[in-house]
N, C-alpha and C positions, 0 to 999 in steps of 0.2 A: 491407477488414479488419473482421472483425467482432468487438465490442465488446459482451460481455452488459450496459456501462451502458447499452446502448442501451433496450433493455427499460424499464429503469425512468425514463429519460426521455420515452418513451411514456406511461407510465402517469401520469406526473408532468401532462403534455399534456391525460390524461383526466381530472383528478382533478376534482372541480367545488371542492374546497379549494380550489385551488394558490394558492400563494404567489410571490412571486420565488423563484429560483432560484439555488444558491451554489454550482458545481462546484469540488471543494475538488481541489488534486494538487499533485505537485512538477512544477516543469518539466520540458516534454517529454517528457510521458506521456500524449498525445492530447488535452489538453482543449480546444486551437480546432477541431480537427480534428473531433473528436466534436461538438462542439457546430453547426458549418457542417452537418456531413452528417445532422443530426437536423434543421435547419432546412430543408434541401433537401427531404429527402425526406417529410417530414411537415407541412409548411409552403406556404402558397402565395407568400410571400416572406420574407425573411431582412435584416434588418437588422441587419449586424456594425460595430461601433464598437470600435477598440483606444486602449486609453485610456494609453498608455505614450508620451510625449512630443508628448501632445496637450493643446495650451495650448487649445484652444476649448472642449474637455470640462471644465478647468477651472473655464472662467470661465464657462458653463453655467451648474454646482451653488452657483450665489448663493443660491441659496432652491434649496424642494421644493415648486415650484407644479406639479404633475403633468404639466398639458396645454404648461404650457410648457417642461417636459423634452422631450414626445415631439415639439413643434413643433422642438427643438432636436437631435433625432435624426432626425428627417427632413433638413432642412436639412444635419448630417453627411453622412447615408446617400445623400441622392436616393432612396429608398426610401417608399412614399406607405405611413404604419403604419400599419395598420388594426387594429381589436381583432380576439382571436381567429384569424386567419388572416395575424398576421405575427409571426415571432418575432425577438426584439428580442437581440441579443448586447452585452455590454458584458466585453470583454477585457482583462486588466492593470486588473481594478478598483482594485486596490490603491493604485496611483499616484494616484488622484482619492480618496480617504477619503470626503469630503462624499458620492461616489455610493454608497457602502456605507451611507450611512446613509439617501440618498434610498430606499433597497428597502421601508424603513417605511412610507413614504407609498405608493409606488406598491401596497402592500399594502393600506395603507387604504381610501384614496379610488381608486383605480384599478386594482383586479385583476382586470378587465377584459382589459389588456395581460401579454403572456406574455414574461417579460423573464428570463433566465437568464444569469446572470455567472463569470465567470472568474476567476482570479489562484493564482497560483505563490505568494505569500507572503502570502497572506489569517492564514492562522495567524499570520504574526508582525503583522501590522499591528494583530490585534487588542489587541495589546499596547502598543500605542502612542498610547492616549487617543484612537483611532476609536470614535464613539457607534455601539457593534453593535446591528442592527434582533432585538432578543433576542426570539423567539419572532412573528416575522415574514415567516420565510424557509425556504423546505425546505430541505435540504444534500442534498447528493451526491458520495460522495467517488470519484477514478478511481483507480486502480492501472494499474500497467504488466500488458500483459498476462498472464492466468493461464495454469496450463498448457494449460488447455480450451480457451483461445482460442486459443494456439500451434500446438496441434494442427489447427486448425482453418483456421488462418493457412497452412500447408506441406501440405495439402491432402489431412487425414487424416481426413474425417468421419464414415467408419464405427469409426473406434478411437472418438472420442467419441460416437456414438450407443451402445456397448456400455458406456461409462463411465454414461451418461446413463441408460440403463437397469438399470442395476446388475445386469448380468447377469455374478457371480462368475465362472460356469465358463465361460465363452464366453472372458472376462477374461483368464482362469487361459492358457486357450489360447495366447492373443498375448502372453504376458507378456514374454515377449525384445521384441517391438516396442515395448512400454510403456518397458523398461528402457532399451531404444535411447533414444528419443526422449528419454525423462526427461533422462539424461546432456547429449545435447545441448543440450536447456533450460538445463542448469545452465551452461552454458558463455554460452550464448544471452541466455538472457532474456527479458523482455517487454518492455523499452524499444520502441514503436512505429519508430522508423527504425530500429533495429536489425533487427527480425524482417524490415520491410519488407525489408533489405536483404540477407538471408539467401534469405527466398522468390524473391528476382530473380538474384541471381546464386550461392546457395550459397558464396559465397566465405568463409572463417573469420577467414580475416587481416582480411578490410574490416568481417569482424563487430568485432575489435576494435579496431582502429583507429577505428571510430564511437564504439564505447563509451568507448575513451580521451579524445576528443574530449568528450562529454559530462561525464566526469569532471573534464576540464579547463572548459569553461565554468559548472561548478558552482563550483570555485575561484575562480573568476572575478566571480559572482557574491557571493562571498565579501566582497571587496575592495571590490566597489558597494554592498551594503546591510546588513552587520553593522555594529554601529555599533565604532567606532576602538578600545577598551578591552578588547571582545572577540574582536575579528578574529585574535590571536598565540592565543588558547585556543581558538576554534572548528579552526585550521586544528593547532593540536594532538589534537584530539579527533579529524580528520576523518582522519589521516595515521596514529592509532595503535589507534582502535576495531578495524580487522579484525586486529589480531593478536592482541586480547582474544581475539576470539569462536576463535580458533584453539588457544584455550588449554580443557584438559579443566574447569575451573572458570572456567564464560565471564561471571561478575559481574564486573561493573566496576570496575576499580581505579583509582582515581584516584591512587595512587602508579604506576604503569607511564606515567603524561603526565609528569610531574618527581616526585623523591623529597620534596618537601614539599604536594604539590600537594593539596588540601582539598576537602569538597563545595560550600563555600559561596563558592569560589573559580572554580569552574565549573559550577554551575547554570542560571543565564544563559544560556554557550556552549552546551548539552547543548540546555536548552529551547529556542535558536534553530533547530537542525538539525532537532528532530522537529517545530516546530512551522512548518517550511520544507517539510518530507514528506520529506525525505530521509533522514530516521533513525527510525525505530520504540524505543520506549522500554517493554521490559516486566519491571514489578515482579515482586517475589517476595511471595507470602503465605507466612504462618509456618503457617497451617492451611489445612486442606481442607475449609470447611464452609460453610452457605449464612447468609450471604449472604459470598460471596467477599468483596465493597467490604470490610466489616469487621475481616478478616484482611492489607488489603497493607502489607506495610511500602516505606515510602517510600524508607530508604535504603537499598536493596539492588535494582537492577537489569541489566539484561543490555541490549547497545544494538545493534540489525541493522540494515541498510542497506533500501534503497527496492529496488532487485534483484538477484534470484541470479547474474545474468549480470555487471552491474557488479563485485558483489562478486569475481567469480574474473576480472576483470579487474585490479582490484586488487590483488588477490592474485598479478597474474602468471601465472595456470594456465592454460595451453595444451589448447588441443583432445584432444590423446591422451591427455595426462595423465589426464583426466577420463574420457574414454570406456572408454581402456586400465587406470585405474590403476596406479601404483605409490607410491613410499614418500612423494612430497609431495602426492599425492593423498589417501594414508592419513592426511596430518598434517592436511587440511585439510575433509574432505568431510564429518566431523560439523557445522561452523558451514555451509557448502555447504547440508545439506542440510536444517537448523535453518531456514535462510532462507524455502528454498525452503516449508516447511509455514506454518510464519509468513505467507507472501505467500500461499498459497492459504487461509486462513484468512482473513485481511484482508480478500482480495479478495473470498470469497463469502460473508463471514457478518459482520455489527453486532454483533460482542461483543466486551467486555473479553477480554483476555488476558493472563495472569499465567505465572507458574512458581513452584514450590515447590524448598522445600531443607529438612532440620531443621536443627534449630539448630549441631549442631554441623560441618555443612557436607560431611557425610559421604555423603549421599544426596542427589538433585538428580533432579528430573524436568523436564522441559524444556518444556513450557507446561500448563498448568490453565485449563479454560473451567466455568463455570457456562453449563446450557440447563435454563432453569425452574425447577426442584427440587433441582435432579442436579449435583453438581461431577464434572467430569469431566477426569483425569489424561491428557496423552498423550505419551509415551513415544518420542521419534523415534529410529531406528536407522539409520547411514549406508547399511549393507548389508544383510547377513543373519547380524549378530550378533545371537541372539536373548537374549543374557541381558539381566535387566531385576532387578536388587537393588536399583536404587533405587527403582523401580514399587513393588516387591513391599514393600519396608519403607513406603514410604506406603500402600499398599494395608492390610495389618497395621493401620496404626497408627490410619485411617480408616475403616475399612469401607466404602470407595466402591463402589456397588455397578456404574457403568461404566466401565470401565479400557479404555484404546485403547496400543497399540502399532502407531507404522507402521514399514515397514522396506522393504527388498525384496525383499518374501516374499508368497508369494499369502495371498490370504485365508483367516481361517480363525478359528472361535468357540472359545474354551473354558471351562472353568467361570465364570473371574472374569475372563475377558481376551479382546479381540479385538481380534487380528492383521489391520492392514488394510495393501494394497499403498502405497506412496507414490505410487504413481499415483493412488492412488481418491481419496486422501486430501480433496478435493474434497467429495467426496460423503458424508462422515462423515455428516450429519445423517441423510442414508437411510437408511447402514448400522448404526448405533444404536439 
C-alpha cells in the first residue's frame, strides 16, 4: 500500500539535521505499519520496541544516559544498533512519558542514532505534565489515506498520473470515472484495514463492518484513557457532533449536547478528541485578511471527524445511497463532502484552516487558507449546485483576488473564480 508519508520519511533519513522523530496520528491509521516498512526497506536493520504494557521500558528511562538507552534496546530487541544503518522504533511512546522526554538528549548528545517514535495519544499526553523535547524533534503527522492513495491502492494509476499532471482536458475526459470513484471513497475511506479490505475482496458489507468495529474500539478507548469527569461529555460530543455537521449552519452548538450545556463545560472534552486525532477543530475568522492568526475568533467553530468513510458509517449510509443518491443522501452529502476536502487538505498541505461567516451569520464559506500573501476562500459544493452567495458577498466585501469553488463540475477559470473538480481538489496549489 502506498503511503506519500513515505517520501518524507525518506527525506527526514537524508536530512543531515534530523532529529528524533514524532509520527503524530490517531489510531489505526498506519503508523506501526509505515514505520516497519520504511525500516525494512530503507534500513539494513530495524529495531522495533512497543512500549504499551512494557514494564522493562519503564524501568529503563531512570535517567537519559544515551549509550545506556541504546545498550537497553538492544537487550529488548536482540537487534545489534548501530549508528546510521539501524532504525530504532519506539511505539506507544505515550505509555513511558520519561522516553518522550529522553528524544532531548538522544538529540543532543547522540543524533548519530536515527530513532523515530510513535503514539496514538501523544497530543493528549502533552497535556499531562510530560517534559516535551520543545524544538528537539521533527514531527510528522499521518492521515488516513488520501484520495490519491486510494486510487492508487484499487489499482488506478493512470487516473492519478493525469491528476498528477494536471492535465484538465485529458481530466475533463474521464470525469464519470473520477465521480465514480470519488462516491465510493466517500463511502470507503482511507482508514488503512479498511481500503486493504475492499482491494481483497470488494465486499461493502465487510467495508463496514470493519469501520463499525473501529468506531467501536475508539469508544473503547474512551473508557481507558479520558480521565472519569470527562468521559459522560466526550461520549456526548462523540455520539452528536455528525448530526451538527448535518445541519446547513454546521457551528457548533453546544446547546444540541443538553439545553444548558456551556463552553467552559466542554472545552476539555472537545480538546481531548482533536488532540487524540480523531476530531479536527476548525475556527471561524470574522475577516479575510493577512495575517488570518489575527482574525479567528475562538468561539466559533465547526468539528469534523478523522474520515469520510467513518463518517457515513456513522451516519448509517449505505453504499447506493451514496453512489445512487436520493433524499438522505441529499440531507447529508454537503458535511459528506466538507470532510472529504478538509482530509485532502490536511493530508497534503501544513496549513492553518479556518472558515469564515459575517457576523450576522447569514453568509458562510466553508474553509479559508492563507498561502503566503493571498487569503484564499473555498467554497465546497456537494454536486453541481453552482450558486455561491455566500463566496460572492465575501468576495464584495474582501476583494480576494483567489476565490476557489469545488464542486463536481469540470474545471474551469473565470474572472474572480475557479471552478476546480472535487477530484483535483488535491492539487489546488498547482491549479492557483
Amino acid at each position: 500500500m502506498y503511503r506519500k508519508a513515505m517520501e518524507k520519511l525518506i527525506r527526514w533519513k537524508e536530512d543531515i539535521d534530523r532529529k528524533p522523530l514524532i509520527l503524530n496520528g490517531a489510531r489505526q491509521v498506519g503508523k506501526t505499519w509505515i514505520l516497519k516498512e520504511f525500516g525494512n526497506k530503507y534500513y539494513t536493520k530495524t529495531a522495533y520496541i512497543n512500549m504499551d504494557n512494557n514494564q522493562r521500558m519503564k524501568e529503563l528511562f531512570v535517567d537519559f544516559d544515551t549509550e545506556r538507552l541504546i545498550q537497553g534496546f538492544r537487550a529488548e530487541t536482540q537487534v545489534d544498533i548501530e549508528p546510521e544503518n539501524t532504525l530504532i522504533i519506539l511505539d506507544e511512546i505515550q505509555e513511558v512519558p520519561d522516553a518522550i522526554t529522553s528524544l532531548k538528549y538522544f538529540c543532543e548528545n547522540a543524533r548519530e542514532y536515527h530513532i523515530a517514535v510513535a503514539g496514538s495519544l501523544l497530543g493528549v499526553s502533552t497535556h499531562k505534565g510530560v517534559s516535551f523535547p520543545v524544538g528537539k524533534v521533527n514531527f510528522l503527522n499521518l492521515y488516513p489515506l488520501n484520495f490519491e492513495e486510494y486510487l492508487l491502492a484499487i489499482g488506478k494509476e493512470s487516473l492519478v498520473e493525469l491528476l498528477k499532471n494536471n492535465d484538465m482536458d485529458m481530466i475533463k475526459v474521464f470525469s464519470d470515472q473520477y465521480k465514480r470513484f470519488l462516491k465510493e471513497y466517500y463511502y470507503i475511506g482511507g482508514m488503512p484495514e479498511v481500503v486493504d479490505s475492499y482491494v481483497k475482496y470488494k465486499d461493502y458489507n465487510r467495508v463496514r463492518k470493519i469501520q463499525n468495529e473501529i468506531l467501536m474500539a475508539y469508544e473503547k478507548d474512551f473508557s481507558k484513557h479520558v480521565p472519569k469527569k470527562e468521559l459522560t461529555k466526550v461520549l456526548q460530543i462523540w455520539h452528536n457532533f455528525n448530526t451538527q455537521l448535518a445541519r446547513e449552519n454546521k457551528k457548533f452548538i453546544y446547546g444540541a449536547l443538553k439545553p444548558s450545556a456551556r463552553a467552559a463545560e466542554y472545552e476539555d472534552a472537545i480538546n481531548w478528541l482533536v488532540d487524540s486525532g480523531l476530531m479536527y477543530k476548525i475556527n471561524r475568522v470574522n475577516a479575510c485578511k493577512i495575517p488570518l492568526e489575527g482574525y479567528i475568533d475562538y468561539n466559533a467553530f465547526k468539528l469534523y471527524f478523522i474520515d469520510v468513510g467513518l463518517l457515513a458509517a456513522k451516519n448509517d449510509l449505505y453504499i447506493q445511497t451514496i453512489l445512487e443518491g436520493n433524499k438522505i443522501f441529499t440531507e447529508y452529502k454537503g458535511s459528506l463532502t466538507e470532510q472529504y476536502v478538509l482530509g485532502e487538505l490536511k493530508s497534503n498541505y501544513n496549513i492553518p484552516i479556518n472558515y469564515w461567516s459575517n457576523d450576522a451569520g447569514q453568509a458562510e464559506v466553508d474553509f479559508i487558507i492563507q498561502w503566503e500573501n493571498k487569503v484564499i476562500p473555498i467554497e465546497v459544493k456537494a454536486e453541481e449546485n453552482l450558486q455561491s452567495k455566500s463566496l460572492k458577498v465575501l468576495v464584495e466585501k474582501y476583494r480576494t483576488e483567489c476565490n476557489v469553488r469545488t464542486a463536481m463540475v469540470d474545471y474551469k477559470k473565470e474572472d474572480w473564480l475557479i471552478n476546480i473538480p472535487l477530484y483535483c481538489i488535491e492539487s489546488i496549489e498547482k491549479i492557483i
